[in-house]
N, C-alpha and C positions, 0 to 999 in steps of 0.2 A: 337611767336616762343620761346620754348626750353631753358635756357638758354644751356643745355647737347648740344641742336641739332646747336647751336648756334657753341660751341666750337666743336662739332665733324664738322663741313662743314670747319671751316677755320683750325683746323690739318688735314684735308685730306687733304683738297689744298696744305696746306704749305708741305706738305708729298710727293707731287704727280706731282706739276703743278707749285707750285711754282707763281701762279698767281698772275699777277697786279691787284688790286685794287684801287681805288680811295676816299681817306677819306678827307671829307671838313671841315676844322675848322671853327668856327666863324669867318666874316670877313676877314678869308684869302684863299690864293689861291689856287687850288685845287693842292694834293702829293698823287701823284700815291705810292703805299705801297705795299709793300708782304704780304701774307695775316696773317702771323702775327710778323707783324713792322720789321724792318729792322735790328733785329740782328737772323732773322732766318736764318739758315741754309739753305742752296736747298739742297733737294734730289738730291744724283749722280743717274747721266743717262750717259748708255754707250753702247756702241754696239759692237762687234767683227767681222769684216770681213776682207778678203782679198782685200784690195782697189786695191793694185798693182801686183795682179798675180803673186806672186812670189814666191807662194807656202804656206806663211806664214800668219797668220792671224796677223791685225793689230787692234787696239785699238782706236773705238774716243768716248772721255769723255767730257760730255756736262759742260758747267760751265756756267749756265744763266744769273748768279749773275755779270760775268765779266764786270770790267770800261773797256772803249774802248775811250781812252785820255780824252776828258771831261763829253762824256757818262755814267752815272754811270747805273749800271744794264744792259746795252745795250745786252753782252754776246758773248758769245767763245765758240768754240770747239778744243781740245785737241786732236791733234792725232800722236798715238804710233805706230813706226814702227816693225813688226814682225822681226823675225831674227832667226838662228841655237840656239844664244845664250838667247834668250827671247825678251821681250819686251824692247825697245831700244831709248833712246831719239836722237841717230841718225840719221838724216834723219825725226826729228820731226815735225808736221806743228800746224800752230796755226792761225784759221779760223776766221774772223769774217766779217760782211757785209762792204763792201768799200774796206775792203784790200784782194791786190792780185787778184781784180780782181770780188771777188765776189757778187751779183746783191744788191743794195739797199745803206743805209748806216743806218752805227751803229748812233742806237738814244736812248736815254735816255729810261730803264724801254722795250726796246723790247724782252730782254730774251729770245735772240737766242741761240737756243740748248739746250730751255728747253725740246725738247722730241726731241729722234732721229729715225732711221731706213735705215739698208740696205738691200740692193737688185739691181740683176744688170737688170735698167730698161732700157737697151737698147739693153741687150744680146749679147755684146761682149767681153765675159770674164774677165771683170771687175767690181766688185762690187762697185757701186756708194750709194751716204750717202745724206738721208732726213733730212733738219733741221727744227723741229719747230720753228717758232717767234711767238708766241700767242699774246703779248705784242705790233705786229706791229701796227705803225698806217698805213691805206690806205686814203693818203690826210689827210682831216682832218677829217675822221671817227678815232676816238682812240679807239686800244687796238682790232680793228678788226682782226688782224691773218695774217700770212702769215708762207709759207713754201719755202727756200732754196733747191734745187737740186744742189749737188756738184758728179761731174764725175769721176771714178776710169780711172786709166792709169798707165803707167807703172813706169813716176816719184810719183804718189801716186794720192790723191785726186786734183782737178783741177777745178778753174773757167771757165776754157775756155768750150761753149759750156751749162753752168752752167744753170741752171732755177730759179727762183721765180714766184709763185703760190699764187694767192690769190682769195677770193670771186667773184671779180672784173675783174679778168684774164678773156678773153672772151670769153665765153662758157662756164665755170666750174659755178655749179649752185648756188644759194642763193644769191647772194649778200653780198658785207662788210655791216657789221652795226656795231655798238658801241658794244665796249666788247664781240662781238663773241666768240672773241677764239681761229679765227681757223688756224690748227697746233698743238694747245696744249698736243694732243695725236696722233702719228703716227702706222700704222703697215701695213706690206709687207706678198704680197702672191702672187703667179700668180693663180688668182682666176678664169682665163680664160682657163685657161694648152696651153696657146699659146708659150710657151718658153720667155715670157719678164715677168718679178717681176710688177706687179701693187704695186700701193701705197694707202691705207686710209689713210684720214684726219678726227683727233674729233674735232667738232665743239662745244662742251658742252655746249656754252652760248647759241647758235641759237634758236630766237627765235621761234616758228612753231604756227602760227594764232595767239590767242591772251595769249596764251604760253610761257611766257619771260623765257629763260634760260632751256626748253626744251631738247633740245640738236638735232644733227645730223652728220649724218659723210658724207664727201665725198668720191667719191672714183676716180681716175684718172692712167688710162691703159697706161702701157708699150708698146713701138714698137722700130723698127729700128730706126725712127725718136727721139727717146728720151719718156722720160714719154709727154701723152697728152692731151687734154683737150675732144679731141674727143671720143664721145663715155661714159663719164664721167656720173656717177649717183649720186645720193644724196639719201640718207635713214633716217627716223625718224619715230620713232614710232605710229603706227596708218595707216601707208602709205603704201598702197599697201598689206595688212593683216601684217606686221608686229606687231606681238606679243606686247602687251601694249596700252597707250593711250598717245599723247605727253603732259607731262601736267609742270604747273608752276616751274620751280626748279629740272628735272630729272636727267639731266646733263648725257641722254643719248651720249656716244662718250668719256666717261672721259676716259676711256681707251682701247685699242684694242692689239687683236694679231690674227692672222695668223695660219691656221694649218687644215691639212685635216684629219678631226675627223670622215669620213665616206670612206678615203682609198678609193676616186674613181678619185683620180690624179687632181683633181680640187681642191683648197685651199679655207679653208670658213676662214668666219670673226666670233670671237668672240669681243661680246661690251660689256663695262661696262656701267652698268647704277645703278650707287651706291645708287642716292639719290629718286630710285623710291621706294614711299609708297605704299604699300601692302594692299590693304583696307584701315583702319585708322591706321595703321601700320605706322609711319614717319617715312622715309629716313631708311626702312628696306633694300632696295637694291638691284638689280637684272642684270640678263644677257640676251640678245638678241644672236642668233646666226641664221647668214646670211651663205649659201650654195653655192660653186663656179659647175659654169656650163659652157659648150659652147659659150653660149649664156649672159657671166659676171656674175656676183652677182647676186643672184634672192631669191626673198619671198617666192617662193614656198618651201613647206618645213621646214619653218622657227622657229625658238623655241625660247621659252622664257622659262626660268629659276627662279625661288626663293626658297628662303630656304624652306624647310616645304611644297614644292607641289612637283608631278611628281618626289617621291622618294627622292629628294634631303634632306638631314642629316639636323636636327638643325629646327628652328622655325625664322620666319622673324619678330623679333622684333623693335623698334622703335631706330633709329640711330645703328644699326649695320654695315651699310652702305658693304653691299654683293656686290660684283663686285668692288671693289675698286683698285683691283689690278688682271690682269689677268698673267697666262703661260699653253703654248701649251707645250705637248712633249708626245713622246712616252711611256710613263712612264713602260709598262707591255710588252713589244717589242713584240704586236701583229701584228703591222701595222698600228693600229689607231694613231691617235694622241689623247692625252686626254688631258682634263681641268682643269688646278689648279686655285680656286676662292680666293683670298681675302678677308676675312670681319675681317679689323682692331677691330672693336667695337664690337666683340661680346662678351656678357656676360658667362662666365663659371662658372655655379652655380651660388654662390655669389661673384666671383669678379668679379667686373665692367672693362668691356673694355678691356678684354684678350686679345680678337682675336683668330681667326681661321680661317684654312685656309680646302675649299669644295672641293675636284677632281671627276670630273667626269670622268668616263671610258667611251670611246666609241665603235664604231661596225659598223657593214655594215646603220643601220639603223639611226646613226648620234651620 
């Protein structure tokens, strides 16, 4: 490997994910690390919604890096209450697993609230908040993943009622295994148009056959009953004609969002899949996009994206790493929603590692 592709995998992480790793020294013990050592920074992650119906949008700011008493890394979530007057530390809360109620406990390196998401998945007019732990352990599988469900109400966000979601959960598919992931990346849509917000989970490590760190996402439906397992699918490249092949390192799921790019009231999923090669192209980079129907999430239909095919701007070169960061929006106030791509590393001319960013417009036809 690279040493470029080498330093572009761990500044994307460090950029994005914030991801625990594990570095062994001689003879000593294994220290879970960020992916690069412990005086990086995390990426802020934050979300705006109305937790408490009150008219106002309210503020929670992920802080994965948070100590939680003797936990270090363990993680927090910061949340800002809306107001006439702005964002307000009154009425502030400050989240972490064990306290207040809510499901698990804070452990060392779980880096809760490295990815967040809301949506109100029970559809009673309050917006509830997903919290990544990619860093969870489940037993003694490390660094397998889990996801927090926290419930909007009228005193604001709430354990009571609260979820934790993992591999393991019974029925949601894959299994924990070691350094999964999963949680690392979240994103909301009702991709069913039943009136409850569904939720994806990226699973980026997940292996798929003999595929280590392949990637996949899950995906778990909104009802009256709360978000549920029922019903719940799994996607990874290759499966079921999805677009691509799942191969060593794609780290398809490294990011997602939400957004109906075909304006037919059904929410699709866009995925990142940054570190898929293009030919002999290394970690040129690409998107998958999943189409919301009646009937959930479904392949049919389904597209794949890279730079330099199917119109898209630009050439897929080696660590450009395309899809590294997604956003949904209306951008041209047609009705579509359209796609803004990511690629940190792309080369502009002669300088190395500009970056740019790809939109795709959309239309009835996706």
């Amino acid at each position: 490997m690279s040493v470029r592709r080498v330093l572009t995998v761990l500044t994307v992480v460090a950029m994005l994910l914030c991801w625990p790793l594990v570095a062994h020294a001689a003879g000593s013990q294994p220290e879970r690390r960020t992916a690069t050592g412990d005086a990086a920074a995390a990426a802020a992650v934050s979300v705006e919604a109305d937790f408490d119906n009150d008219g106002f949008a309210d503020l929670a700011v992920g802080v994965p890096r948070e100590g939680v008493g003797t936990a270090e890394l363990a993680g927090a979530v910061n949340v800002l209450d809306g107001s006439a007057n702005g964002l307000s530390g009154a009425g502030s809360q400050l989240l972490f697993q064990g306290g207040g109620g809510v499901s698990d406990t804070a452990e060392p390196f779980d880096f809760f609230g490295n990815a967040l998401a809301a949506g109100d998945f029970d559809n009673n007019g309050f917006i509830d908040l997903a919290v990544g732990v990619p860093g969870e352990d489940i037993g003694t599988i490390a660094d397998a993943g889990a996801v927090n469900v926290l419930y909007g109400a009228a005193s604001g966000l709430s354990a009571s009622g609260g979820q934790f979601f993992s591999q393991d959960t019974p029925g949601v598919f894959g299994g924990a295994e070691t350094e999964d992931g999963f949680g690392s990346a979240l994103g909301v849509g009702d991709f069913n148009n039943d009136g409850f917000a569904d939720l994806a989970i990226g699973v980026p490590s997940e292996g798929v056959g003999a595929a280590a760190r392949a990637g996949a996402v899950n995906v778990l439906y909104g009802s009256a009953a709360r978000l549920t397992a029922t019903g719940n699918q799994q996607f990874f490249q290759g499966s079921s004609g999805i677009g691509g092949v799942a191969e060593l390192g794609d780290g398809f799921g490294f990011v997602l969002t939400g957004g109906d790019f075909n304006n037919d009231s059904f929410a699709d999923l866009a995925i990142g899949v940054p570190f898929e090669d293009v030919g002999t192209v290394v970690d040129a980079g690409g998107i998958n996009v999943l189409y919301g129907s009646a009937a959930r999430l479904t392949t049919t239909g389904n597209q794949q994206w890279l730079q330099g095919s199917g119109g898209v701007a630009g050439v897929a070169e080696a660590s450009d790493v395309f899809g590294s960061a997604l956003a949904a929006g209306d951008f041209n106030n047609d009705s579509f929603a359209d796609l803004a791509i990511g690629a940190p590393f792309e080369d502009i001319g002669s300088v190395l590692d500009a970056g740019a960013i790809n939109v795709l417009s959309a239309s009835a036809a996706g």
